[in-house]
C-alpha positions in Angstrom: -45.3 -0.4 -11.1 -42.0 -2.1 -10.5 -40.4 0.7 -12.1 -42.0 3.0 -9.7 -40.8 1.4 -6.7 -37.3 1.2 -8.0 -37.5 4.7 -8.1 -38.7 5.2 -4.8 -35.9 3.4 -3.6 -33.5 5.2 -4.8 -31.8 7.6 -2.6 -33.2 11.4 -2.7 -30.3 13.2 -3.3 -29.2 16.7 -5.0 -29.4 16.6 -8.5 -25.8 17.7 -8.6 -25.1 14.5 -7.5 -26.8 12.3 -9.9 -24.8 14.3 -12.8 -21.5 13.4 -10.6 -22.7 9.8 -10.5 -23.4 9.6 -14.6 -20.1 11.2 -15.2 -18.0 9.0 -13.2 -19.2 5.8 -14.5 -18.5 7.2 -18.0 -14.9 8.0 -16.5 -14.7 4.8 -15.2 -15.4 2.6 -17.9 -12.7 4.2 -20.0 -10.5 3.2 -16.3 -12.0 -0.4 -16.2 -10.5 -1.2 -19.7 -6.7 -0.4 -18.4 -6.9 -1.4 -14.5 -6.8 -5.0 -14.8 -4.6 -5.4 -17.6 -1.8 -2.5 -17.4 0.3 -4.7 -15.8 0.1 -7.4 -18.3 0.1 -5.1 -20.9 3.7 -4.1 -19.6 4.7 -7.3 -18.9 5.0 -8.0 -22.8 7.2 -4.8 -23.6 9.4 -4.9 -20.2 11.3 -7.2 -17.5 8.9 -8.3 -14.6 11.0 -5.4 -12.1 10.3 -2.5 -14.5 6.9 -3.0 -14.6 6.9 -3.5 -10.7 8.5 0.1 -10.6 6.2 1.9 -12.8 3.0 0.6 -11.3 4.7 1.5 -8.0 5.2 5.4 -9.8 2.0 6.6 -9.8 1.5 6.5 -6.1 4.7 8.4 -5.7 3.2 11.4 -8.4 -0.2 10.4 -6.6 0.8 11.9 -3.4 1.8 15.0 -5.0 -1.0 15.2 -6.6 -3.5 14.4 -3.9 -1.2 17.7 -1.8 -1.8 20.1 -4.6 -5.5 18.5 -5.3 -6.2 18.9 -1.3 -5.1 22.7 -1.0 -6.5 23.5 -4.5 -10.0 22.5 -3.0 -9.7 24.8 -0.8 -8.4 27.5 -2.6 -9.6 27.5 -5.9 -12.4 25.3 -5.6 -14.0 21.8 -6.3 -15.1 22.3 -9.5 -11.9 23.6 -11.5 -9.2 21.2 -9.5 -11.7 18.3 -10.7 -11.1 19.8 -14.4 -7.7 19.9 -14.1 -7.6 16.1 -13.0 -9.2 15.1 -15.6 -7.1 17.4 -18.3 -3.9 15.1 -16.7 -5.8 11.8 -16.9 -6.8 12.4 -20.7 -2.9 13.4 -20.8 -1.5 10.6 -19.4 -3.9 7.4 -21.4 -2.3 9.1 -24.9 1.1 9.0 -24.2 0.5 5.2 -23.2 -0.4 3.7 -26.7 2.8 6.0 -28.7 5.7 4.4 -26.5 7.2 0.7 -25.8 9.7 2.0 -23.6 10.9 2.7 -20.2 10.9 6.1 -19.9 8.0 7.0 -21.7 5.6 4.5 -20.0 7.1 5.6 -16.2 6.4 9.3 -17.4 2.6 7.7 -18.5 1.9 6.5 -15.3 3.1 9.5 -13.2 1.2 11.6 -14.8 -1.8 9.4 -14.1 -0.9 9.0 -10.9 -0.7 12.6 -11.0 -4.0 12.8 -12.6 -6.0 10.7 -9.8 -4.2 12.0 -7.0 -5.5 15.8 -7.5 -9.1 14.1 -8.7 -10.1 12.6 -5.6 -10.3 15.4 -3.0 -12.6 17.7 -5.0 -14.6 14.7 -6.1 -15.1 13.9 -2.3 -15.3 17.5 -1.0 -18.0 18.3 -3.1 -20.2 15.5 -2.4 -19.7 16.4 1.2 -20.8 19.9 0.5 -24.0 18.7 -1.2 -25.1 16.3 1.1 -26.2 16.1 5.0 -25.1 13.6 7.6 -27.8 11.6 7.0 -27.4 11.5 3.7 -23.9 10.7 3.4 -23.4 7.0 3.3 -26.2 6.8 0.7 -24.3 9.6 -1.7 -20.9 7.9 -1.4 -22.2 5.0 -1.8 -24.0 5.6 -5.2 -21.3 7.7 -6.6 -18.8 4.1 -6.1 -21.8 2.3 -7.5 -21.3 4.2 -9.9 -17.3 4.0 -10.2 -18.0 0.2 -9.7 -20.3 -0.1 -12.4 -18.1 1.6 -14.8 -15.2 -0.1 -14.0 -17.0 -3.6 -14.4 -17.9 -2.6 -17.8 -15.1 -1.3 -18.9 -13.4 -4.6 -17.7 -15.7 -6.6 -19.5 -15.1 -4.8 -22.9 -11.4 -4.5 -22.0 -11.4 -8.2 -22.1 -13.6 -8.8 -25.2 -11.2 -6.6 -26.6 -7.7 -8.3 -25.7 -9.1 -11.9 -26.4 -10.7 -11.3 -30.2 -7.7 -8.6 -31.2 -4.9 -9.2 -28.5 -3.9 -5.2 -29.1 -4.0 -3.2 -25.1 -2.8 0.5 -26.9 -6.5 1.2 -28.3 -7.7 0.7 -24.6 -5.9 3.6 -23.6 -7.3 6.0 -26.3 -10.7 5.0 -25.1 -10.0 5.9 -21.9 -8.7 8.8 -22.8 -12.0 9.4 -24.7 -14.3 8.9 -21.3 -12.1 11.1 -19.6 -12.8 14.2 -22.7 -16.6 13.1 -22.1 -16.1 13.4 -18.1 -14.4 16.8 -18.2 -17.4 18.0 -20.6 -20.1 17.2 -18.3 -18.4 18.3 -15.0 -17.8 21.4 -17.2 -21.1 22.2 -18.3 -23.4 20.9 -15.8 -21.6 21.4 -12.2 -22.0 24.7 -9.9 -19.4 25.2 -7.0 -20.3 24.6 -4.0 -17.5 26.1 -1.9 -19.2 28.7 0.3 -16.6 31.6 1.3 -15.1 30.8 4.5 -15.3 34.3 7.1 -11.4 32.9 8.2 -8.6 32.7 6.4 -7.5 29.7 6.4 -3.9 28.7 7.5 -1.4 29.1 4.5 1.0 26.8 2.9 2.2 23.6 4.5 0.9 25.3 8.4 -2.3 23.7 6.9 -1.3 20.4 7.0 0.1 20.8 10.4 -3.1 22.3 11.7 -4.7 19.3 10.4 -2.2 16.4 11.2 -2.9 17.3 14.7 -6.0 15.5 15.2 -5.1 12.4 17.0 -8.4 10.6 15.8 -6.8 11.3 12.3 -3.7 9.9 12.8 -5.2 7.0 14.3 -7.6 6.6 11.3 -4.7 6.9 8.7 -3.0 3.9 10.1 -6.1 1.8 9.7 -6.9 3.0 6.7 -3.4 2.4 4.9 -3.9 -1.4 5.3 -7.2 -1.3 3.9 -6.5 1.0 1.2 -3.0 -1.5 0.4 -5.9 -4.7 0.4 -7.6 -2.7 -2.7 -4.2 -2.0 -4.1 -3.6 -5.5 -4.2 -6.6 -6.7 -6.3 -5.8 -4.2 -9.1 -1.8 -5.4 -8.7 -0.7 -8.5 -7.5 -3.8 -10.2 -7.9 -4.1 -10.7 -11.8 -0.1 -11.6 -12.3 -1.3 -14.6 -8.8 -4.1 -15.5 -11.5 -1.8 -15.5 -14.6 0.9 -17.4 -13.2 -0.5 -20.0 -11.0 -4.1 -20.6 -12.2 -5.2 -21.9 -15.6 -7.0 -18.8 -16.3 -7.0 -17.4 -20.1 -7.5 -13.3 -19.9 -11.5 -13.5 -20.5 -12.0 -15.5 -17.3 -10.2 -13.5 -15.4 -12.0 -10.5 -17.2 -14.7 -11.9 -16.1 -13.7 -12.8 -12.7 -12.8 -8.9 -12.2 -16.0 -8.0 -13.2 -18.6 -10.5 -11.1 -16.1 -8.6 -8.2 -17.3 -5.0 -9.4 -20.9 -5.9 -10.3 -21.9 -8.3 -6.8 -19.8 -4.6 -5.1 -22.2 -2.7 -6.9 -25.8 -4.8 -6.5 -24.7 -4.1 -2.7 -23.4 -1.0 -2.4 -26.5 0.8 -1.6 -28.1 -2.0 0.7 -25.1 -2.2 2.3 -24.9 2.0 2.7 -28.2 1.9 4.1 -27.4 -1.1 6.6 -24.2 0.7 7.6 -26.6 3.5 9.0 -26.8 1.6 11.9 -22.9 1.4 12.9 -20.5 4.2 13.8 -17.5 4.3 11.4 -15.1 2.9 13.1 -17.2 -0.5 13.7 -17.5 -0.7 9.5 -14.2 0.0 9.2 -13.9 -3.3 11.9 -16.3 -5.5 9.5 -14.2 -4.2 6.5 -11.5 -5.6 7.9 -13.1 -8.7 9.4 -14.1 -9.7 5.4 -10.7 -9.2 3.8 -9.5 -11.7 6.1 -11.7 -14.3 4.7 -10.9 -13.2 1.4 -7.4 -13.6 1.7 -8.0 -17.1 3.1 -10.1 -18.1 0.4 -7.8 -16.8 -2.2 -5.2 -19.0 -0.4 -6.5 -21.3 -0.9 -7.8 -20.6 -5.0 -4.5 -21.1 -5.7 -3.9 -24.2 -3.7 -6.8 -26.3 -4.4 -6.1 -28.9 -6.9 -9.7 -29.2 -8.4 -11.7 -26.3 -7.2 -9.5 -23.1 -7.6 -12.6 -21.7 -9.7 -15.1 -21.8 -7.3 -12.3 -20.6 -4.3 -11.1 -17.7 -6.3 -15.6 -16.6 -7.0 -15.5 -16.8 -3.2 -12.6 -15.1 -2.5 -13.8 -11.8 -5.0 -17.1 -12.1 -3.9 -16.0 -11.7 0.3 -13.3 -8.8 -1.3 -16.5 -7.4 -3.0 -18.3 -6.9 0.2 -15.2 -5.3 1.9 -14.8 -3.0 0.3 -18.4 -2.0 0.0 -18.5 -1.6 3.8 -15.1 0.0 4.0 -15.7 2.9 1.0 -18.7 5.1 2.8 -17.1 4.4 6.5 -14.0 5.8 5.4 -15.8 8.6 3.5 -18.4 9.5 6.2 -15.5 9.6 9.1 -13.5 11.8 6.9 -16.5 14.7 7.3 -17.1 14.1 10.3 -13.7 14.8 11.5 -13.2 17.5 9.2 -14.2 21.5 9.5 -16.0 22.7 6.5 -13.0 24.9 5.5 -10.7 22.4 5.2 -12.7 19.6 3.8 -10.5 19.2 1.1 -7.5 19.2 3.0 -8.9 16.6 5.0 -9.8 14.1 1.9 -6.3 14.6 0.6 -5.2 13.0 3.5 -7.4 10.5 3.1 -6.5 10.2 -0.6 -2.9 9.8 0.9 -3.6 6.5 2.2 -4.3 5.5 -1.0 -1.4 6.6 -3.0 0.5 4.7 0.1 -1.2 1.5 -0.8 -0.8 2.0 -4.1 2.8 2.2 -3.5 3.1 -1.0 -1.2 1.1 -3.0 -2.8 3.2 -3.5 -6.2 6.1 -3.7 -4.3 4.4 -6.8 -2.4 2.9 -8.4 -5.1 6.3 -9.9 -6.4 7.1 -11.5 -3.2 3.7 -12.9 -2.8 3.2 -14.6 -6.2 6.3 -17.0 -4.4 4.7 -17.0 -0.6 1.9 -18.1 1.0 1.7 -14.3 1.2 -1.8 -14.2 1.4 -1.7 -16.0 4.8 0.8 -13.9 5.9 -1.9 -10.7 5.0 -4.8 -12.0 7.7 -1.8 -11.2 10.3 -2.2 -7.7 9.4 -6.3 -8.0 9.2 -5.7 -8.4 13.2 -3.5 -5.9 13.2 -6.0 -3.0 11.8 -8.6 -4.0 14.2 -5.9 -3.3 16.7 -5.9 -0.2 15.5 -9.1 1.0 15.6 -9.7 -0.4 18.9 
């Protein structure tokens, strides 16, 4: 009986979908094992400003990648540019565990930069293409839960991991595993869904023009740079602020990482369907309305002489619930400003904003683990609802 009613609950959606879904939490949990601790992982084989520029890298080959990944959704289709992202991705996570230098681990990370940045287009196209508007927020939603889900168990075993063997390469090999088992499924199981357009589209970079001319667009890119940098931050600066200035060992922030994902992915689909009742832009508002509090709280996590515990739970917790509300706001506005025949152009854009936060963020994270910097970041919470307005 319960079980029955779960299932009712559940969204009815394609069944293409629910194979996308099972494959990118497989992905992911090979990703969850390397997010969190790649930066402390080169923090034991390089100076503190090396590893800043390598984690900066990948959004620099991620907004390549998310160009060619944009116009190859268009051209070729969703299903083989998603194949070729994940032939770079299983690339990149072998190359990590055979080097302890420099050069090989920045040519690592660009090429999983790389790897991501053509990825995300064709996985977003697609689920636009299989889905109607009122649909939408529930698909995108599940397909993070998914991603969320993944990466919360993959940050759990990446921690298990670390603290009984203290060795990071084998995490890379896994993940290079999930991403063989990804390509496999997406392989076997997925049908295009590009319909043949009756115009040719505009070629080469006129494209991008044609497409950079919607004001609303522009606008929305602004906004969405911030939000996309507040991500960027959790997955950067935000374990090295834990390392240094809180007594936490590597499991409890594991573990900390992972209440973040799994509270995001209890709500994602309640929130989803709440979010039915706001236009985009007001979500995007909320979004940005919750990071504030988060970066207040995790001011004050590191502050607090006997509670920094309990004020960095609350601060992942409020973070968990941004981004929730942010990820199928910023998906659903992207269709609907987008024509069908330049649907992926349209998310590569969108993925741009995340290679650009990718980019800041490391950059920022230095400077903030000797600032009140996350004071200084509810400033720019104002600013984005600015923005939108």
């Amino acid at each position: 009986m319960v079980a029955k009613k779960l299932l009712s609950w559940l969204p009815n959606l394609n069944p293409q979908i629910w194979i996308l879904t099972v494959s990118r939490l497989i992905a992911n949990i090979g990703w969850g094992c390397t997010i969190f601790y790649t930066p402390i992982f080169l923090q034991l084989n390089l100076p503190n400003a090396l590893v800043g520029i390598i984690l900066s890298s990948a959004s620099i080959s991620g907004v390549f990648g998310r160009f060619q990944g944009g116009s190859l959704t268009d051209q070729w289709g969703r299903k083989p540019t998603i194949l070729l992202a994940a032939a770079v991705s299983i690339l990149a996570n072998l190359i990590f565990p055979l080097t302890t230098n420099f050069p090989f681990f920045l040519v690592a990370n660009l090429l999983k930069g790389l790897g991501m940045g053509i990825y995300w287009p064709p996985i977003d196209a697609i689920i636009a293409d299989l889905t109607t508007a009122k649909q939408r927020n529930e698909a995108f939603a599940l397909t993070r839960l998914a991603d969320n889900l993944g990466i919360g168990v993959g940050t759990i075993l990446g921690g298990v991991w670390i603290e009984k063997w203290n060795d990071y390469r084998p995490l890379f090999i896994f993940e290079s595993l999930t991403w063989g088992i990804f390509f496999l499924l997406i392989y076997l199981t997925i049908q295009e869904t590009q319909v043949p357009q009756k115009e040719t589209n505009p070629s080469g970079y006129k494209v991008w023009a044609v497409a950079l001319k919607n004001r609303p667009l522009i606008i929305y890119i602004l906004a969405n740079t911030l939000l996309t940098t507040y991500i960027a931050l959790q997955h950067s600066a935000i374990p090295l602020y834990f390392k240094n200035f809180l007594p936490f060992s590597e499991q409890t922030m594991g573990s900390l990482f992972s209440f973040n994902v799994f509270l995001g992915a209890i709500l994602q689909l309640p929130i989803a369907r709440w979010l039915n009742f706001f236009s985009p832009k007001t979500a995007l508002k909320l979004s940005f309305l919750f990071w504030g509090l988060g970066f207040v709280s995790l001011f004050r996590a590191g502050t607090s002489p006997t509670h920094n515990l309990t004020w960095a739970v609350l601060a992942l917790a409020i973070m968990a619930i941004a981004v929730v509300i942010y990820i199928p706001a910023a998906s659903t506005l992207i269709v609907n400003l987008s024509p069908p025949n330049l649907r992926g152009v349209y998310f590569s854009i969108n993925s741009q904003c995340w290679a650009m936060g990718y980019f800041i963020a490391p950059l920022l994270g230095g400077w903030a683990l000797d600032h009140p910097f996350w004071l200084a970041s509810v400033a720019s919470v104002g600013l984005g609802i600015l923005i939108l307005g």
